[in-house]
Backbone as CSV, one residue per row, in Angstrom:
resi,resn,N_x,N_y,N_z,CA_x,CA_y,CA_z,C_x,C_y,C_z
1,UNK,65.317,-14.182,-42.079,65.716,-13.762,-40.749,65.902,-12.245,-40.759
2,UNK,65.227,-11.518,-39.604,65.219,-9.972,-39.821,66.574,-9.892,-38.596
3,UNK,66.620,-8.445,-38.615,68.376,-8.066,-37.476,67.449,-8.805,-36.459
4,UNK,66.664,-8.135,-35.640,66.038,-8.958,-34.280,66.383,-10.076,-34.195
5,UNK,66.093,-11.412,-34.956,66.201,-12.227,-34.588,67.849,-12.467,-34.647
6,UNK,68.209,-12.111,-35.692,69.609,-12.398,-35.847,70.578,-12.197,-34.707
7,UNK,70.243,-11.072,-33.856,70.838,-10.567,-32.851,70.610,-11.842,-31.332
8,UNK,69.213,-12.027,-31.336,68.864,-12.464,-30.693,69.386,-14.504,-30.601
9,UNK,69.390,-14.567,-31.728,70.469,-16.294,-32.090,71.717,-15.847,-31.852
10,UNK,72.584,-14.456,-32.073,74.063,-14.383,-32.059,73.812,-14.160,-30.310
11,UNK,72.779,-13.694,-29.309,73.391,-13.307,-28.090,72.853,-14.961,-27.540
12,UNK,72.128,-15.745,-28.148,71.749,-17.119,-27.245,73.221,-17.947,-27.267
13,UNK,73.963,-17.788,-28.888,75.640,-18.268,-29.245,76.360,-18.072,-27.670
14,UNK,76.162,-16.530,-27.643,77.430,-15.890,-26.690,76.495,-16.325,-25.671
15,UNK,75.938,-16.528,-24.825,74.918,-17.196,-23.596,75.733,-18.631,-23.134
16,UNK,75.587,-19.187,-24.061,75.821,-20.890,-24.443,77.170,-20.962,-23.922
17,UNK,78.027,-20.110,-24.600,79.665,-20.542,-24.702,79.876,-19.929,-23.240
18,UNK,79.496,-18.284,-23.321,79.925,-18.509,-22.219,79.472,-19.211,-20.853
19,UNK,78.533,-19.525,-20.554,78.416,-20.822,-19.474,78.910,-22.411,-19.823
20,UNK,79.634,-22.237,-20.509,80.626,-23.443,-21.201,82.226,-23.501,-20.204
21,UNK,82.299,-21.991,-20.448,83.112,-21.361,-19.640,83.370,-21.071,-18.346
22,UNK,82.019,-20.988,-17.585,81.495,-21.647,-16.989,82.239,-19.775,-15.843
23,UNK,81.887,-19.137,-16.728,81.585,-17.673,-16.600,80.501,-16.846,-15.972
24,UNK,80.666,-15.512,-15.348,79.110,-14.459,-15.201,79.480,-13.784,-15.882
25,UNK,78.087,-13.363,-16.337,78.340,-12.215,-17.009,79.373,-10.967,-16.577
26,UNK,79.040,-10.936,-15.539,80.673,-9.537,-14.757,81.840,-10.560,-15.211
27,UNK,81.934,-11.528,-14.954,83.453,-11.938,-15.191,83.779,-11.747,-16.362
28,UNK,82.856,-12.211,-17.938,83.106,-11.515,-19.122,83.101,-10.012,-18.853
29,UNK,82.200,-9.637,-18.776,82.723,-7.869,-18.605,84.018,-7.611,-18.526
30,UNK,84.780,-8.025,-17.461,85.557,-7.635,-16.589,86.808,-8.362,-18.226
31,UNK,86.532,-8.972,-18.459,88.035,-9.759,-19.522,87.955,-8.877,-20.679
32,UNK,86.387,-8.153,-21.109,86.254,-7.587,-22.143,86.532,-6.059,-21.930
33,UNK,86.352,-5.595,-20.521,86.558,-4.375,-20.208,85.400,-3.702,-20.813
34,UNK,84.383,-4.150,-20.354,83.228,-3.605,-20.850,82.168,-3.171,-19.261
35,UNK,80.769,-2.873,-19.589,80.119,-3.259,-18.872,79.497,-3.917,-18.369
36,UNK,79.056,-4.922,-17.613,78.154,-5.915,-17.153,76.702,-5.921,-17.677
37,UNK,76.330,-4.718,-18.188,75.478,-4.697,-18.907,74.790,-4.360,-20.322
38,UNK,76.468,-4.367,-20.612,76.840,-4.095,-21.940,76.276,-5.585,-22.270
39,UNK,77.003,-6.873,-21.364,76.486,-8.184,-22.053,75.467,-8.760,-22.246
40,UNK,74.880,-8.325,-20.883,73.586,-8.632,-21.023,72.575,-8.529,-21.795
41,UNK,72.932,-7.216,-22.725,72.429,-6.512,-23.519,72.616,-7.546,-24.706
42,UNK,73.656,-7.997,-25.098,74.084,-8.783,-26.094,73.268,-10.131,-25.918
43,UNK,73.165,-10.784,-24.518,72.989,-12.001,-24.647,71.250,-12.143,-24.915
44,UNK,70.308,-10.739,-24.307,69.080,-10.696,-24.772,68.752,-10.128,-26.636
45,UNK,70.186,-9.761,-27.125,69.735,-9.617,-28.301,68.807,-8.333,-28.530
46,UNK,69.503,-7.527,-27.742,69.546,-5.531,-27.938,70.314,-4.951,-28.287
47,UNK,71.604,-5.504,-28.165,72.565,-4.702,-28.562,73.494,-5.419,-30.003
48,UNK,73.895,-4.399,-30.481,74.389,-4.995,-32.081,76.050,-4.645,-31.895
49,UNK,77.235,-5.562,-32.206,78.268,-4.648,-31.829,79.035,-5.277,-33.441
50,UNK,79.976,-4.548,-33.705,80.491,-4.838,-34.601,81.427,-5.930,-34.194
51,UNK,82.357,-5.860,-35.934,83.169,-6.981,-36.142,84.442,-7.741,-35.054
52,UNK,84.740,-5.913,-35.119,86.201,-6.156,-34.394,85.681,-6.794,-32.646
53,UNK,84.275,-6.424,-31.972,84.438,-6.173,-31.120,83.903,-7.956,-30.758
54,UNK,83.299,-8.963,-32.019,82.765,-9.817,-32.223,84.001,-10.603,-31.689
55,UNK,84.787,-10.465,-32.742,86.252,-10.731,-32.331,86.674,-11.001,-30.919
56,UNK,87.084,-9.864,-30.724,87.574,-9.896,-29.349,86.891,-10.523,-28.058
57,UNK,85.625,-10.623,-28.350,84.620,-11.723,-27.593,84.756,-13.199,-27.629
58,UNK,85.011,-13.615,-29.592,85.300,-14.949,-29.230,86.783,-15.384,-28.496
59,UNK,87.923,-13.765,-28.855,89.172,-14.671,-28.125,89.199,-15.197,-26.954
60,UNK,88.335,-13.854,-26.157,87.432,-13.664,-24.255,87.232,-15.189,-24.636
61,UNK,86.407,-16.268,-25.034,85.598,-16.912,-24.428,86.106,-18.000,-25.406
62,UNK,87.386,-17.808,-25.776,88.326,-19.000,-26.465,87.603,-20.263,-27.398
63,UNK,86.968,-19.531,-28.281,86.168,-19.621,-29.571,86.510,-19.557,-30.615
64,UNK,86.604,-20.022,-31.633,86.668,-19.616,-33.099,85.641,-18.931,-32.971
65,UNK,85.318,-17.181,-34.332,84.488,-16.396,-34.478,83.353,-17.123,-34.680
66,UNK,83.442,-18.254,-36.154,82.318,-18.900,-36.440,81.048,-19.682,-35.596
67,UNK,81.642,-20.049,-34.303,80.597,-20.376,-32.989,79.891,-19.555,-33.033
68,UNK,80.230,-18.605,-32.830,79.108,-17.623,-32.256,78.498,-16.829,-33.415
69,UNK,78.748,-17.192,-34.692,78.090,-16.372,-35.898,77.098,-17.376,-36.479
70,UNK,77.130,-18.833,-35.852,76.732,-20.045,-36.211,74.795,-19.893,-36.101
71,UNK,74.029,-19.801,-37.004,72.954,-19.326,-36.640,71.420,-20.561,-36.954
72,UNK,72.163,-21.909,-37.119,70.979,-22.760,-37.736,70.402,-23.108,-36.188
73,UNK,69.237,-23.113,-36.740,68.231,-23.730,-35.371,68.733,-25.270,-34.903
């Protein structure tokens, strides 16, 4: 698995949960204090964010970290 894809399975994770949540993307924004297209960015698997910020996404979307690091087909 190269970063691309890796990115791209961790933003389908965060996709999944959050419409579990039953969330928009602005409404995560808005809990993460981010941009609306900060996520989007994430959920197409462009944007790479670190640990801490991994974190603070699964608390947003009331997750254990491991959901969304969870990468088997």
């Amino acid at each position: 698995m190269n970063k691309q894809e890796l990115l791209k399975k961790f933003g389908k994770n965060v996709k999944i949960e959050r419409i579990k949540k039953d969330l928009t993307q602005e409404q995560l924004s808005e809990i993460l204090d981010v941009n609306q297209n900060y996520i989007a960015c994430i959920e197409c698997g462009r944007q790479n964010m670190s640990l801490g910020k991994i974190l603070e996404l699964a608390d947003a979307l009331d997750v254990e970290i491991e959901t969304l690091l969870k990468f088997k087909d």
